[in-house]
C-alpha beads as a LAMMPS data file, in Angstrom:
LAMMPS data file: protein, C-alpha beads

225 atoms
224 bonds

1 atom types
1 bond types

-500.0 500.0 xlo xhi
-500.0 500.0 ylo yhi
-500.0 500.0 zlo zhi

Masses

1 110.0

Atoms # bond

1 1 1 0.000 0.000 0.000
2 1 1 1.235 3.469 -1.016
3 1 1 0.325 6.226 0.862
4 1 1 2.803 8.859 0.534
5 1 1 -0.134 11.274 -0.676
6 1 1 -1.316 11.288 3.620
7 1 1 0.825 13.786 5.112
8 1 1 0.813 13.506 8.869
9 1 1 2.603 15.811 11.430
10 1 1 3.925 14.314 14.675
11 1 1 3.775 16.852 17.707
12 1 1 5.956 15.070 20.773
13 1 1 8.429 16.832 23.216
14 1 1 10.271 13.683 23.701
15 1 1 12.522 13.142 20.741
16 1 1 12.623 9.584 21.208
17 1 1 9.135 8.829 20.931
18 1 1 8.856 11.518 17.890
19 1 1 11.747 9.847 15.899
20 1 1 10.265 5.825 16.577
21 1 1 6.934 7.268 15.360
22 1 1 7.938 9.405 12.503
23 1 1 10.334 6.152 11.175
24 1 1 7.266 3.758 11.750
25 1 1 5.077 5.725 9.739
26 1 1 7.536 6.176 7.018
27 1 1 8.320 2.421 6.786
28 1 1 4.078 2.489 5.618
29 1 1 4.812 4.822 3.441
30 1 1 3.642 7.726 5.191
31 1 1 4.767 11.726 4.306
32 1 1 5.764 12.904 7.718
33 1 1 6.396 15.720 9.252
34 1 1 7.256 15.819 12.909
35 1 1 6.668 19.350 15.704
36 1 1 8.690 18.945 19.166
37 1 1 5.950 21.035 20.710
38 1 1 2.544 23.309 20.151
39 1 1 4.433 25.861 19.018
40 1 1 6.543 24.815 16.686
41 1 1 3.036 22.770 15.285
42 1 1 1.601 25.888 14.964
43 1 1 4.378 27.492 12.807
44 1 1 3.843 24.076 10.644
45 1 1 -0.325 24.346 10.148
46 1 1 0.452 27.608 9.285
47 1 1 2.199 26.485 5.644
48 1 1 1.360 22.780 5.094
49 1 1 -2.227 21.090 4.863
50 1 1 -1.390 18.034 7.197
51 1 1 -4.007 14.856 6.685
52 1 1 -4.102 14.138 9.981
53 1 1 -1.931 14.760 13.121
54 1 1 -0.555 12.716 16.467
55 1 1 -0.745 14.796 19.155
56 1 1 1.169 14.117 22.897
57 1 1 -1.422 15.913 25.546
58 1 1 1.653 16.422 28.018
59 1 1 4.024 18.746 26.748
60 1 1 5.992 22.022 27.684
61 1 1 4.331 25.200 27.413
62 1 1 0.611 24.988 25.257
63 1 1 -0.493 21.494 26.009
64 1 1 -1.660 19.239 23.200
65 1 1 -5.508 20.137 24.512
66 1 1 -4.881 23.542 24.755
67 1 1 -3.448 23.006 20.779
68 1 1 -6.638 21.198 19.521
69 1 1 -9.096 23.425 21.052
70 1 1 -7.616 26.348 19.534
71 1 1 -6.808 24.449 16.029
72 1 1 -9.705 22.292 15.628
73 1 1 -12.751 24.176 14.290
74 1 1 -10.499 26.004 11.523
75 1 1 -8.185 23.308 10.670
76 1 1 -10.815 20.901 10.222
77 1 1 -7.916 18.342 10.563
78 1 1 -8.319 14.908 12.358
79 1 1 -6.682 14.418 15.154
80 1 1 -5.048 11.176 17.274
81 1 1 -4.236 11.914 21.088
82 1 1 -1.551 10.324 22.741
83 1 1 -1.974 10.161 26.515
84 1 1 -0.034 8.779 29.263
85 1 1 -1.920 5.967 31.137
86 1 1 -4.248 6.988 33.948
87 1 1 -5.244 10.121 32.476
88 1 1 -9.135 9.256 31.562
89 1 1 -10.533 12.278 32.133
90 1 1 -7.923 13.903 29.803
91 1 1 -8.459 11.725 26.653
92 1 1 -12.456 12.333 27.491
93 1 1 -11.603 16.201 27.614
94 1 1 -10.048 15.826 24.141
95 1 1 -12.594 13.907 22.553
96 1 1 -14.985 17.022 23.501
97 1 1 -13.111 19.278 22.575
98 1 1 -12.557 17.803 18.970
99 1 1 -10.037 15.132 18.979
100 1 1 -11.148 11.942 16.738
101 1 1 -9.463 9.328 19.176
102 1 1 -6.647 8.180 21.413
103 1 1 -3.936 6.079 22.150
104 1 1 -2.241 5.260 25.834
105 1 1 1.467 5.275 25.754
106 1 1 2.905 3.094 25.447
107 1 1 1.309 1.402 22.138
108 1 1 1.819 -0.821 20.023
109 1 1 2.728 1.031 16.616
110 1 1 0.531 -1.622 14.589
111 1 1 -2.561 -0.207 16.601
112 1 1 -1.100 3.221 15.585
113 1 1 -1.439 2.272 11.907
114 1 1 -4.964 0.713 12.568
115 1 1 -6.227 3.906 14.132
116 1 1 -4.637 5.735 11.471
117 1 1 -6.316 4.111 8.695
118 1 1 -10.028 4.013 10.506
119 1 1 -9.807 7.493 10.496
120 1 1 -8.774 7.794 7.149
121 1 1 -11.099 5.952 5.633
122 1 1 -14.230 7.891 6.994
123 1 1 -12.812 11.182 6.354
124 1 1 -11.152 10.509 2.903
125 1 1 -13.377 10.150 -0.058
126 1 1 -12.320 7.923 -3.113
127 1 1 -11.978 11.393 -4.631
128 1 1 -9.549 12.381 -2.433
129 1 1 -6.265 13.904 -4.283
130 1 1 -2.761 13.260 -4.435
131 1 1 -2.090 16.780 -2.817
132 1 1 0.678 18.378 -0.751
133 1 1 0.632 21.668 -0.050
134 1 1 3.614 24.167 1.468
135 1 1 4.003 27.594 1.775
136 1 1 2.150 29.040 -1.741
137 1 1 2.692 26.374 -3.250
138 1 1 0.427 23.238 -4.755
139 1 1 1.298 20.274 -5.755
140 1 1 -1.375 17.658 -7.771
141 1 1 0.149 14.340 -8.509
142 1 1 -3.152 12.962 -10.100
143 1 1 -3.465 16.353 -12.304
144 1 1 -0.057 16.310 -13.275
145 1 1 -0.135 19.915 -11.778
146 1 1 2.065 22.632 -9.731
147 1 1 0.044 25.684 -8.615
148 1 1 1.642 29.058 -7.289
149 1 1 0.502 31.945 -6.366
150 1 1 -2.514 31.145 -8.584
151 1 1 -0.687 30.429 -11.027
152 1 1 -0.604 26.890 -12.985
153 1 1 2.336 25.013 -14.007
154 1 1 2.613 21.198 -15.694
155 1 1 4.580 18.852 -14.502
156 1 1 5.499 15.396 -16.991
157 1 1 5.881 12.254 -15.523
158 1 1 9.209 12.424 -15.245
159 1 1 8.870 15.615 -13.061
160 1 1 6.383 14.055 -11.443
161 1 1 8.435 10.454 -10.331
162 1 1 11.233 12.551 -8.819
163 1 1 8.819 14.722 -6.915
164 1 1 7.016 11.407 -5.717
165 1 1 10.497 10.163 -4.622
166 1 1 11.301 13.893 -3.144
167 1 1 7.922 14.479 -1.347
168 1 1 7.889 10.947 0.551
169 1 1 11.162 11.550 2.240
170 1 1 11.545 15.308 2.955
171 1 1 15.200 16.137 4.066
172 1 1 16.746 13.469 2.615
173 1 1 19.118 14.332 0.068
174 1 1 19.082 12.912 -3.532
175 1 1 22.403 12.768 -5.263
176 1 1 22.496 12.052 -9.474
177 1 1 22.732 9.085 -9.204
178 1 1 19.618 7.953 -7.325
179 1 1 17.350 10.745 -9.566
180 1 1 19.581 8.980 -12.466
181 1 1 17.933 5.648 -11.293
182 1 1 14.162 7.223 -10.733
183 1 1 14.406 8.455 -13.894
184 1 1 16.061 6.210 -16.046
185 1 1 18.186 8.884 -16.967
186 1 1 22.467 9.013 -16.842
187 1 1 23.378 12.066 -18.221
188 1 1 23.877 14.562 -15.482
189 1 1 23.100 17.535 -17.186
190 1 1 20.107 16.409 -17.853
191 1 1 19.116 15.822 -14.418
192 1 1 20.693 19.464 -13.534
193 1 1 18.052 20.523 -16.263
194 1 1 15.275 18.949 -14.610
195 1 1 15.754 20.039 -11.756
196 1 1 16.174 23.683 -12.790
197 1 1 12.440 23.079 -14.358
198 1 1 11.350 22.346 -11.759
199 1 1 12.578 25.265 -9.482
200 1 1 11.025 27.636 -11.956
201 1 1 7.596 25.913 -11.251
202 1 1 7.910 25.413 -7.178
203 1 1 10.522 28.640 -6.145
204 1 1 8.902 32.079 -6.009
205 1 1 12.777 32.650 -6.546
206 1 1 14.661 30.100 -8.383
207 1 1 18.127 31.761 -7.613
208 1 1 17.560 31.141 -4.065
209 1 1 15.925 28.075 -3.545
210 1 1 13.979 28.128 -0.546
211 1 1 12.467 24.454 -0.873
212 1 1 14.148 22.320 -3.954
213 1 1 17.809 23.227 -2.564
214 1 1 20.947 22.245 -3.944
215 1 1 23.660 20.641 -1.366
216 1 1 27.032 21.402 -3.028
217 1 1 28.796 18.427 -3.916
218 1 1 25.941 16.048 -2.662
219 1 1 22.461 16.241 -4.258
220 1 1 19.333 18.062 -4.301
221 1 1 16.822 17.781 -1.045
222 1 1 13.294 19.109 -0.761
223 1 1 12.366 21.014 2.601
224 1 1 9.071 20.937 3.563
225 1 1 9.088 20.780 7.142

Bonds

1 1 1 2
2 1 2 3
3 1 3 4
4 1 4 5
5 1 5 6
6 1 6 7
7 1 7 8
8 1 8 9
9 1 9 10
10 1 10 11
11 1 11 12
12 1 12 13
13 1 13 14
14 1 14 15
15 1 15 16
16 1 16 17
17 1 17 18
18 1 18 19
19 1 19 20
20 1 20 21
21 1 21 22
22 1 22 23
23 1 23 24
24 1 24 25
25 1 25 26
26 1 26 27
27 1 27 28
28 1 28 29
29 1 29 30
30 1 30 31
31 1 31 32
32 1 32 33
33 1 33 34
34 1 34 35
35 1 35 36
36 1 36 37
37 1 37 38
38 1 38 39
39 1 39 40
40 1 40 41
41 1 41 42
42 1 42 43
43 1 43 44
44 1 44 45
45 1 45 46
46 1 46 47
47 1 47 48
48 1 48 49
49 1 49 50
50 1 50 51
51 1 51 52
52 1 52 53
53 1 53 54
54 1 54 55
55 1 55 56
56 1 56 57
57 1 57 58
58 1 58 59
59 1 59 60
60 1 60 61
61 1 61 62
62 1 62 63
63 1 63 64
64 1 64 65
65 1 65 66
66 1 66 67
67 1 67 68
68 1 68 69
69 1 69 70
70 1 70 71
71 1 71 72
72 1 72 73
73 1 73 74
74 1 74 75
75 1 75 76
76 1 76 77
77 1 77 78
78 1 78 79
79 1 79 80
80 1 80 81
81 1 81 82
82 1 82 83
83 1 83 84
84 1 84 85
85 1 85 86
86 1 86 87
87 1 87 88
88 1 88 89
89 1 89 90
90 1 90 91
91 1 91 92
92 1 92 93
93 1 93 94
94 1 94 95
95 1 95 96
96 1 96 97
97 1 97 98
98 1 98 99
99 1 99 100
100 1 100 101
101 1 101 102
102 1 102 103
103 1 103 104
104 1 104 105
105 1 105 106
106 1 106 107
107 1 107 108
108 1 108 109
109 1 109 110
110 1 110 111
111 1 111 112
112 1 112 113
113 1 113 114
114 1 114 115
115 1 115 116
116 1 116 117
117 1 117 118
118 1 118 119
119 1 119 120
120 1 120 121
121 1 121 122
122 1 122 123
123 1 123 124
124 1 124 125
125 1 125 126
126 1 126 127
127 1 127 128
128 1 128 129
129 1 129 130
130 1 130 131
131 1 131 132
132 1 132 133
133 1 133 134
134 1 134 135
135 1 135 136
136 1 136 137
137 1 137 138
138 1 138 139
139 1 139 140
140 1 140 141
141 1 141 142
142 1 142 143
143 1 143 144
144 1 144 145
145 1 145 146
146 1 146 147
147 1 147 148
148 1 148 149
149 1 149 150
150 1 150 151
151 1 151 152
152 1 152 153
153 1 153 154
154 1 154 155
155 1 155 156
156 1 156 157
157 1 157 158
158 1 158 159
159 1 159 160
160 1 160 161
161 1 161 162
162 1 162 163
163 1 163 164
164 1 164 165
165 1 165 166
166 1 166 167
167 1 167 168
168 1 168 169
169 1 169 170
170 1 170 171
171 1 171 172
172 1 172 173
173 1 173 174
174 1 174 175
175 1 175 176
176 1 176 177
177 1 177 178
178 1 178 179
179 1 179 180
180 1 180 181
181 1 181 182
182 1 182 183
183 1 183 184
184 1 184 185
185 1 185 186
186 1 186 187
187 1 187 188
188 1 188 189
189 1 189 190
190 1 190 191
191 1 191 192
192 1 192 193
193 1 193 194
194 1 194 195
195 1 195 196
196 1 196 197
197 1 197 198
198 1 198 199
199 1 199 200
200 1 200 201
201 1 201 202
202 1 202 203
203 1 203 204
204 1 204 205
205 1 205 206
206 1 206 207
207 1 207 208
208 1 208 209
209 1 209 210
210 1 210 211
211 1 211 212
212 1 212 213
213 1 213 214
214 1 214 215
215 1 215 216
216 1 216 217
217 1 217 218
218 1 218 219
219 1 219 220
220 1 220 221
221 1 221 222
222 1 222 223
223 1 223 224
224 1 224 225
């Protein structure tokens, strides 16, 4: 199962936790995006449409209640609660307050992924897109389609498999050769061209790449986070 059109965002103060989660979710194939408190969540919802996001209630500062019941009724995002044992009356505060369930830590990640998909499945449609969104920019997978600032750009497939490859693992840097082997493509020029297409279409300025970034003498990464 592919599902690296679901972006999720992982809010957790421990680092620990945040990191087993986040590389869980991206062994299903997941698009994540991890927050190591309310705050820096908040910066996040700001620029990305997130498809759902795990939420710690305990955390420094703006607690992960105090997060959804300022977030939920505009975000209109669903939202998984993770609670320490022994706190009922805190995972029934969240589920009034907007939260769509809850998991005691610790859990079993498989349960993670079942929750995760129940909730999916009743709030996604079999319309739903291949969509990521970040900053003013748009991306449609299933239109073969970048939008910024209102304005509409094509991508062709072979735009499109790097950004596939690019958008499932944001961070990670590509070098030539492993676009060379997406793409089916050797010469590295060519990829350089690419590349520089694509910049045009995502970078308000292309000359100073604030997303598709260059890493001298390594590869290309895409920041989303």
């Amino acid at each position: 199962m592919n599902n690296f059109d679901t972006h999720i965002l992982v809010v957790d103060d421990d680092e620990e936790i945040r990191e087993l989660v986040k590389e869980y979710l991206k062994k299903n194939k997941y698009l994540v995006t991890t927050a190591k408190d309310a705050e820096d969540a908040q910066n996040k919802v700001r620029f990305v449409k997130f498809d759902l996001i795990i939420l710690d209630i305990m955390m420094p500062g703006k607690s992960g209640l105090e997060f959804t019941r300022d977030n939920k009724n505009h975000l209109n995002t669903p939202i998984i609660l993770l609670t320490a044992k022994g706190e009922p009356a805190e995972r029934v505060t969240g589920l009034e307050i907007g939260a769509d369930d809850y998991l005691a830590k610790p859990f079993e990640p498989k349960e993670l992924i079942l929750r995760i998909n129940n909730i999916l499945n009743k709030t996604k449609t079999k319309f739903t897109k291949r969509l990521i969104e970040f900053g003013d920019v748009k991306i449609d997978l299933n239109k073969l389609i970048i939008k910024k600032n209102s304005v509409e750009y094509k991508i062709n497939n072979t735009e499109k498999s790097i950004l596939e490859e690019m958008i499932n693992s944001p961070g990670k840097i590509f070098s030539r050769q492993n676009i060379s082997s997406i793409i089916n493509i050797e010469k590295e020029r060519s990829i350089d061209v690419i590349i520089t297409r694509l910049r045009k279409k995502i970078e308000s300025n292309p000359k100073k790449s604030k997303y598709l970034q260059t890493i001298r003498g390594e590869g290309y990464v895409l920041w989303i986070e």
